[in-house]
C-alpha positions as CSV (number, residue, x, y, z in Angstrom):
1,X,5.0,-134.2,79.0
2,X,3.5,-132.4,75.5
3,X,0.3,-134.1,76.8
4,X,0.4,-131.8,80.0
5,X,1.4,-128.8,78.6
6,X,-1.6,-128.9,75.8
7,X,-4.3,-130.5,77.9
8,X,-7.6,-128.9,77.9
9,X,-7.0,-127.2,81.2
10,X,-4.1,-125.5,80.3
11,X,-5.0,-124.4,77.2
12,X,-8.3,-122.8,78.2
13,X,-6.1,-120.8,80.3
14,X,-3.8,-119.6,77.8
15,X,-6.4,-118.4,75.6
16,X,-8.0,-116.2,78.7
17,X,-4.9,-114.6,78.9
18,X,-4.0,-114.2,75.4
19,X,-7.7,-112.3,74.6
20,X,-8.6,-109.0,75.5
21,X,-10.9,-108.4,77.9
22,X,-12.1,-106.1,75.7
23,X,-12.1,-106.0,72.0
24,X,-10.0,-103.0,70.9
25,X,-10.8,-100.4,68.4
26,X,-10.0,-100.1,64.4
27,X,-8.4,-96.7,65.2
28,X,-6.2,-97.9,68.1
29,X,-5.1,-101.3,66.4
30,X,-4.4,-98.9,63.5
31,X,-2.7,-96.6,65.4
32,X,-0.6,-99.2,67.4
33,X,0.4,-101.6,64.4
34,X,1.5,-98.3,61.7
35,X,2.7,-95.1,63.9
36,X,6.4,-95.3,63.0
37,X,8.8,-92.2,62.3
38,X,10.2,-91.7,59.1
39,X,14.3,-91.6,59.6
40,X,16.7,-89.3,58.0
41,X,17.5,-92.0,54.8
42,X,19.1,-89.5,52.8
43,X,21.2,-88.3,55.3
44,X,22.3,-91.7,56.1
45,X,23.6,-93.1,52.1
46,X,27.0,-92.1,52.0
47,X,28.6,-90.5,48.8
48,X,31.9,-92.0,47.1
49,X,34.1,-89.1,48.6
50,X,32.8,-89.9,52.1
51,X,34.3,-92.8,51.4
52,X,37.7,-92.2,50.3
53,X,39.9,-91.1,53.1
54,X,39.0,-94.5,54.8
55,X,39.4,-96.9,51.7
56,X,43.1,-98.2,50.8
57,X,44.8,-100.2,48.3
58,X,43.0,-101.3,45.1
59,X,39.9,-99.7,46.4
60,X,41.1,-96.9,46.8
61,X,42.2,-96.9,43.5
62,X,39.2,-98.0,42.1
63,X,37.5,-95.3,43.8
64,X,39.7,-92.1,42.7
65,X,39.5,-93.5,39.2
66,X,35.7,-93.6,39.3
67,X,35.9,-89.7,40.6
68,X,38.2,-88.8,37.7
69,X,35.9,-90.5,35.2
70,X,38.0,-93.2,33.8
71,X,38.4,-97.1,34.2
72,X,41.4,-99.1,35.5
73,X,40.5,-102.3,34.7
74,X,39.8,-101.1,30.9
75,X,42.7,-102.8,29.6
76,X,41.9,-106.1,31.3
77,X,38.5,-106.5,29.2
78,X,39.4,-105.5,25.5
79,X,36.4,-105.0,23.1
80,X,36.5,-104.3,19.7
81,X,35.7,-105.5,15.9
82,X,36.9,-109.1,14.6
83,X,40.4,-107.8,13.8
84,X,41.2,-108.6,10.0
85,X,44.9,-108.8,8.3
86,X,44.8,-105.3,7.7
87,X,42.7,-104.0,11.1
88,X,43.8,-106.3,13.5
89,X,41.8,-106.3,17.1
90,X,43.9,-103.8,18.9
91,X,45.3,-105.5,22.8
92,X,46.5,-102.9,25.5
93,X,49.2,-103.9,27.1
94,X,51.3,-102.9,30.5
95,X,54.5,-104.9,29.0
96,X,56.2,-106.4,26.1
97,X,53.6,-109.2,25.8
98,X,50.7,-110.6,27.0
99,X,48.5,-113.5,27.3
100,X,45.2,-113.0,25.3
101,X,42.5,-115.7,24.8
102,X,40.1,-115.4,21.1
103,X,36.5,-116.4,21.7
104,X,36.3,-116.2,18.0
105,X,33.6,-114.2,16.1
106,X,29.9,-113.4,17.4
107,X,27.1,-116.3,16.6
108,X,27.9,-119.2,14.3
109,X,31.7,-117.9,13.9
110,X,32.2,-118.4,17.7
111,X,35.1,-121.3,19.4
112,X,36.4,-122.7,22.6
113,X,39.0,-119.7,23.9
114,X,42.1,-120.2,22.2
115,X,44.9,-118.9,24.6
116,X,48.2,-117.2,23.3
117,X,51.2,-115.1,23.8
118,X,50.7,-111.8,21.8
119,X,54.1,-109.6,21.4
120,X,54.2,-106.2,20.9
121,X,55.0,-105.6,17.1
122,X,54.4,-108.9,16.3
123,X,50.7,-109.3,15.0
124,X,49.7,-113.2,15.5
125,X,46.2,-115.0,14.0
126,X,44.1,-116.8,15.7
127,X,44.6,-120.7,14.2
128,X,41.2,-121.0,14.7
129,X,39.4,-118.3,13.1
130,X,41.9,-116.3,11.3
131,X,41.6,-113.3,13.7
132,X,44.2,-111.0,13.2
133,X,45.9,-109.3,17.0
134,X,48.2,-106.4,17.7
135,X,49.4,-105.8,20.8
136,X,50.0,-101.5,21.7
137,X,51.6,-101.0,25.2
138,X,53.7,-101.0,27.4
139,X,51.4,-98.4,29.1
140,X,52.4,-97.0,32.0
141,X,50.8,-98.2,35.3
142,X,49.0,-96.2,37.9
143,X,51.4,-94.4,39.7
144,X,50.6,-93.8,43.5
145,X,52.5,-91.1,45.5
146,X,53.6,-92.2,48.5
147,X,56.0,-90.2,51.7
148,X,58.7,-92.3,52.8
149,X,61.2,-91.7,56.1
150,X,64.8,-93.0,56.8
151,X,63.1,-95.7,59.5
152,X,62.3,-98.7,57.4
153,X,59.8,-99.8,59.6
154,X,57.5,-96.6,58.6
155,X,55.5,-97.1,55.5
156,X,52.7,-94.6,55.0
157,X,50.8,-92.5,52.6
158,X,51.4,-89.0,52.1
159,X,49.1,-87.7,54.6
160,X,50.7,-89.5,57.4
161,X,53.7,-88.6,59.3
162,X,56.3,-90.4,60.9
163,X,55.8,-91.4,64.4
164,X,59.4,-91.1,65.0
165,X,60.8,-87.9,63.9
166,X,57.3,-86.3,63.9
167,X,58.0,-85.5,60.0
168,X,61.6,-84.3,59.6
169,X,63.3,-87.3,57.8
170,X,60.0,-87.5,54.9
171,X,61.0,-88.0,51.6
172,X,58.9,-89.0,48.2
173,X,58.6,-91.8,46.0
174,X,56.8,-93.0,43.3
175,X,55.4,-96.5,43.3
176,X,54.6,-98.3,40.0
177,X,51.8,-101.1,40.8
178,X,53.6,-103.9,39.7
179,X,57.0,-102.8,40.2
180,X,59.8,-101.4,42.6
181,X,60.3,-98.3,43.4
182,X,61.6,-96.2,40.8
183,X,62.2,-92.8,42.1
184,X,63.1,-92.6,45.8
């Protein structure tokens, strides 16, 4: 079959139909291959507020934090100086206690992460290197304002209303991110 389909024959015809019966210009091949219209680019990149009413949850989050100018994940990264007896590395904390890992010191003073319980008011060492950790907290979480309604079924954000009793029966609450609701 490929021997009929490239054969001699056929092939001469393909290239007659391929080529121009004429050879073509530098100005038309130029003007064929790069005539394109620039698009509105600018207009198109969206801006982190265009983005907001449509992004939820943690997102969302992220995304009003970034507008206010400070970072939520801050206390999950901790940086500081090697934290002696008498400075010890300061830990942000949303509770009582928390688990924190010491890499040890920069270059040669460096370990294997050493995991531990740090309690607040309770400055431990590191076994391994003799850093010293204090733990500050609990801080409070970020607290998200949400409208609830009598039907339990309803959860929605304060822009919303309830489908229900068209906004009659709205009520607020404030939910903590790791936590119940604590005022309804």
């Amino acid at each position: 079959m490929w021997r009929r389909l490239f054969s001699s024959s056929n092939l001469k015809a393909l290239h007659t139909t391929l080529s121009p019966s004429r050879p073509r210009l530098a100005a038309q091949t130029l003007l064929a291959r790069h005539f394109t219209a620039q698009s509105g680019a600018s207009s198109l990149k969206k801006r982190v507020e265009d983005v907001v009413p449509i992004a939820t949850g943690h997102e969302r989050e992220e995304i009003q934090a970034d507008l206010e100018g400070r970072d939520i994940l801050e206390i999950n990264h901790p940086v500081g100086p090697f934290g002696t007896k008498e400075a010890p590395a300061v830990v942000k904390s949303y509770f009582d206690r928390r688990i924190v890992g010491c890499p040890g010191d920069e270059g040669e003073g460096e370990h294997d992460v050493v995991w531990f319980w740090l309690e607040k008011g309770k400055p431990i060492e590191c076994p391994v290197c003799s850093q010293y950790f204090k733990a500050l907290g609990p801080f409070p979480m970020f607290i998200q304002y949400y409208e609830f309604c009598e039907h339990p079924e309803v959860y929605h954000h304060k822009t919303a209303t309830c489908y229900n009793c068209k906004g009659q029966c709205i009520f607020t609450a404030f939910v903590y991110m790791n936590d119940n609701l604590k005022i309804r």
